[in-house]
GUMI-864149 format. One line per 8 residues: number of its first residue (from 1); their letters; for each residue x, z, y negated of N, C-alpha, C, O. Coordinates in steps of 0.05 Angstrom, whole numbers. Example, Ala and Ser with C-alpha at 12.3 -4.5 7.8 and 13.67 -1.06 7.14 Angstrom:
residues 2
1> AS> 264 156 114 246 156 90 264 156 66 285 169 66 ~ 257 142 45 273 143 21 258 157 -1 268 161 -23;
end
This chain:
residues 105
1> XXXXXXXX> 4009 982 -92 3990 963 -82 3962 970 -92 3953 992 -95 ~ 3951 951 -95 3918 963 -106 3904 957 -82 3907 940 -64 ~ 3886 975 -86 3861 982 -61 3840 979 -76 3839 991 -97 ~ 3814 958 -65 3792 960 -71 3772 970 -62 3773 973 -38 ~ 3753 976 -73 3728 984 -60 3718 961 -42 3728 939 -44 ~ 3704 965 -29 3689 944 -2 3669 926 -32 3673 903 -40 ~ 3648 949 -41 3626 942 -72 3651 920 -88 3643 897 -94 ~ 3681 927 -95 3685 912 -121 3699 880 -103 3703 857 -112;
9> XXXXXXXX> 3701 889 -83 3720 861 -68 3684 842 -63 3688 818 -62 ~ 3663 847 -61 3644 832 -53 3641 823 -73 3639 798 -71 ~ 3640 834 -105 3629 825 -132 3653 806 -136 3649 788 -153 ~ 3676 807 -124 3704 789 -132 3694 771 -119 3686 755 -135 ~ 3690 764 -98 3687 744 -76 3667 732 -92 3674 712 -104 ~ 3636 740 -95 3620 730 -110 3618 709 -129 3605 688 -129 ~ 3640 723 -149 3645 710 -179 3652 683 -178 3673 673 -170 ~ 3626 666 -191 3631 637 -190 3663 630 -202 3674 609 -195;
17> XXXXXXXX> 3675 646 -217 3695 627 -229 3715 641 -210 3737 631 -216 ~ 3717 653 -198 3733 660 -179 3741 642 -151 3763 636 -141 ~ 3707 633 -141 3712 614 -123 3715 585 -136 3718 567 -120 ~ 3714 581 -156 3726 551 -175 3755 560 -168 3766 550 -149 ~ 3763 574 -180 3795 581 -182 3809 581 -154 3833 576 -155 ~ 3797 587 -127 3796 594 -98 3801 562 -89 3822 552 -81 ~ 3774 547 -93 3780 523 -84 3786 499 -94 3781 479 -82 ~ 3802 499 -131 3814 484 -145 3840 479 -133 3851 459 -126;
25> XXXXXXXX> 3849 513 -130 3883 508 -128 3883 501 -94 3904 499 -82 ~ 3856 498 -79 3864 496 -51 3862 473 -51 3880 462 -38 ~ 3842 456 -63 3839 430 -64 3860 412 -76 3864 391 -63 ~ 3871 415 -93 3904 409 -98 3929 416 -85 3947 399 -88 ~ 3933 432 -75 3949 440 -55 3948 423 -42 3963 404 -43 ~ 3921 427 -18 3921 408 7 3928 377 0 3941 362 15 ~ 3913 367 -29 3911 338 -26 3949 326 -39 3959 304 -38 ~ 3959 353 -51 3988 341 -51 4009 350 -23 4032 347 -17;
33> XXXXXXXX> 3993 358 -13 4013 370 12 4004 336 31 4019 324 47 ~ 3984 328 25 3981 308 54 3983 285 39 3983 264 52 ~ 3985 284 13 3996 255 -1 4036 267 4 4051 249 -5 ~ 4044 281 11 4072 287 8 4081 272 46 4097 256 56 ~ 4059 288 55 4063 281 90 4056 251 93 4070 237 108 ~ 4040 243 84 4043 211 96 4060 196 82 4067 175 91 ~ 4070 206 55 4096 193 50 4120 189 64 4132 168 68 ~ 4126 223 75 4141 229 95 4140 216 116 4159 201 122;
41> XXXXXXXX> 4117 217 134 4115 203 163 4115 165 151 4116 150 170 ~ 4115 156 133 4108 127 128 4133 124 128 4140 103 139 ~ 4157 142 116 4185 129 111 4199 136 141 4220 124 146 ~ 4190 153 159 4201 155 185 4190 131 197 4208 115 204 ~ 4159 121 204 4150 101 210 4167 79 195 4188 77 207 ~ 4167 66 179 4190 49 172 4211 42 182 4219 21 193 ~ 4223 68 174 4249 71 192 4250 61 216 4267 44 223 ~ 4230 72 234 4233 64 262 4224 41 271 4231 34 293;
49> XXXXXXXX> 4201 19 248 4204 -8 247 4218 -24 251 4222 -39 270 ~ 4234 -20 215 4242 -34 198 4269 -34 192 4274 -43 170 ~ 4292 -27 208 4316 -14 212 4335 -34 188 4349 -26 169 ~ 4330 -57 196 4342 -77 180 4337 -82 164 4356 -84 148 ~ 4315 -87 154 4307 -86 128 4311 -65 108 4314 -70 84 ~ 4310 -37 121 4321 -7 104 4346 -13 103 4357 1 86 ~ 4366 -33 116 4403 -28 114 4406 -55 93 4429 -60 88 ~ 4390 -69 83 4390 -93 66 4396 -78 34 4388 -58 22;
57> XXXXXXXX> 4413 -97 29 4427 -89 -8 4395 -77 -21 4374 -82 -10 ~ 4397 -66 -37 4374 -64 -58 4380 -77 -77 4401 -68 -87 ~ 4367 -106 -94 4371 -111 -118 4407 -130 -125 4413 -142 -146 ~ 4423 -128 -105 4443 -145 -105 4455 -123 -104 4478 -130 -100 ~ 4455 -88 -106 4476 -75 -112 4481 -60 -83 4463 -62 -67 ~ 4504 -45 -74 4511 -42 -59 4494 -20 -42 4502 -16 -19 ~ 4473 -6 -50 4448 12 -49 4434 1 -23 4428 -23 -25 ~ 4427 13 3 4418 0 12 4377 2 7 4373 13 -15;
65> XXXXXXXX> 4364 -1 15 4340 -7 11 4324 28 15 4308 39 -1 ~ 4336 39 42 4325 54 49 4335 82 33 4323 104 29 ~ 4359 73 25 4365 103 5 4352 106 -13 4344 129 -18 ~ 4340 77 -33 4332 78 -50 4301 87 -44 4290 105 -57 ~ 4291 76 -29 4270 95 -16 4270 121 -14 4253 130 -29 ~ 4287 144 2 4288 157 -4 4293 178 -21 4289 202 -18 ~ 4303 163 -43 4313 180 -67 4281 177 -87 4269 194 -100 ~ 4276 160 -85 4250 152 -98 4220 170 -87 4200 174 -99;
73> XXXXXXXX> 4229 178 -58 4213 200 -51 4211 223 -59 4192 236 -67 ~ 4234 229 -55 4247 256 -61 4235 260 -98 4221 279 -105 ~ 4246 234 -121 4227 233 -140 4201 244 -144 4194 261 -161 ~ 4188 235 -129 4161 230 -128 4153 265 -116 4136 280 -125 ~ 4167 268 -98 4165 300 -88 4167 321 -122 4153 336 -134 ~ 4189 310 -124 4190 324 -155 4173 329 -167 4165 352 -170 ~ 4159 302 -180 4138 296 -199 4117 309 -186 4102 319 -202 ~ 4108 314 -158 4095 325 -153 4088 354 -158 4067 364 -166;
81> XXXXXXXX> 4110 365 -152 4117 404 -160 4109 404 -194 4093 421 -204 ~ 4123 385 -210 4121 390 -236 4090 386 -245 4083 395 -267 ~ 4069 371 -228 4043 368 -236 4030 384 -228 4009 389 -240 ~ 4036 397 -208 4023 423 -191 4032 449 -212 4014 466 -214 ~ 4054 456 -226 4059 477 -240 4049 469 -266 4047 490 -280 ~ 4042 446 -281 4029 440 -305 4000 442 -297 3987 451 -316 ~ 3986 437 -278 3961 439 -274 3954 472 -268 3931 480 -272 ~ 3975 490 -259 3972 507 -256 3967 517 -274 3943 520 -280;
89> XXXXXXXX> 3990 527 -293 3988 534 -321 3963 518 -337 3949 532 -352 ~ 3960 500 -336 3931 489 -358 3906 498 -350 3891 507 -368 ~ 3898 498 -320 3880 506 -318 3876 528 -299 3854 538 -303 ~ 3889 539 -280 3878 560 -260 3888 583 -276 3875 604 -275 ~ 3913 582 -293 3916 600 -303 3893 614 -330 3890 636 -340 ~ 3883 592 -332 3858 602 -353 3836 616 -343 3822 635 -351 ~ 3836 596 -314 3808 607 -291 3820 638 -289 3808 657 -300 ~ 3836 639 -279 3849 675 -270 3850 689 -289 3849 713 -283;
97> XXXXXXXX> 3853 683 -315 3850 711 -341 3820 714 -349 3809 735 -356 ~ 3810 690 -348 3768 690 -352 3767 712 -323 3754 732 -328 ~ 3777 711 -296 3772 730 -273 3773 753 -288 3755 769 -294 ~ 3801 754 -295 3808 781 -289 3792 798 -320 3795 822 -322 ~ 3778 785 -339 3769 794 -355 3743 807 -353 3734 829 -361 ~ 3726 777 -332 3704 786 -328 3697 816 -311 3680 834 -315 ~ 3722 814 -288 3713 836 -272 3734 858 -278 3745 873 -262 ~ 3738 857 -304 3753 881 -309 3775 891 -298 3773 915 -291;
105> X> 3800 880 -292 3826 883 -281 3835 897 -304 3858 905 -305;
end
């Protein structure tokens, strides 16, 4: 485990590209975690609307409306993880090697 000095954890905290990197990946996090939750609570709200309308064919095929909803979420949950780990790698991971260069890791 590494142990820092009280001196090198304040100069860490400090480092502008450190707190870019601190509140990039927080600011993405949160805004796909609560675009994920009102998806979530909108298709339970639905649900508890719209009962009949979620048990209606999708499209003429035997699918009903609400699976297709849900599978289409679940999608979209996907696409989400895969933009959160490409945004990772493109950019925080650049932010964190400029860190760890500047302050000498």
């Amino acid at each position: 485990m590494l142990h820092l000095s009280p001196d090198r954890t304040r100069k860490i905290l400090a480092d502008a590209a450190f707190r870019e990197l601190v509140s990039g990946r927080a600011r993405l996090r949160w805004g796909l975690s609560i675009l994920t939750l009102v998806m979530f609570f909108g298709f339970i709200a639905l649900i508890s609307t719209a009962k009949a309308a979620l048990g209606a064919s999708f499209a003429g095929s035997a699918m009903p409306l609400g699976f297709a909803l849900a599978l289409l979420m679940v999608a979209a949950i996907i696409a989400f993880t895969g933009f959160y780990v490409q945004r990772s790698n493109a950019r925080f991971d650049e932010l964190a090697r400029s860190v760890n260069r500047e302050l000498g890791r």
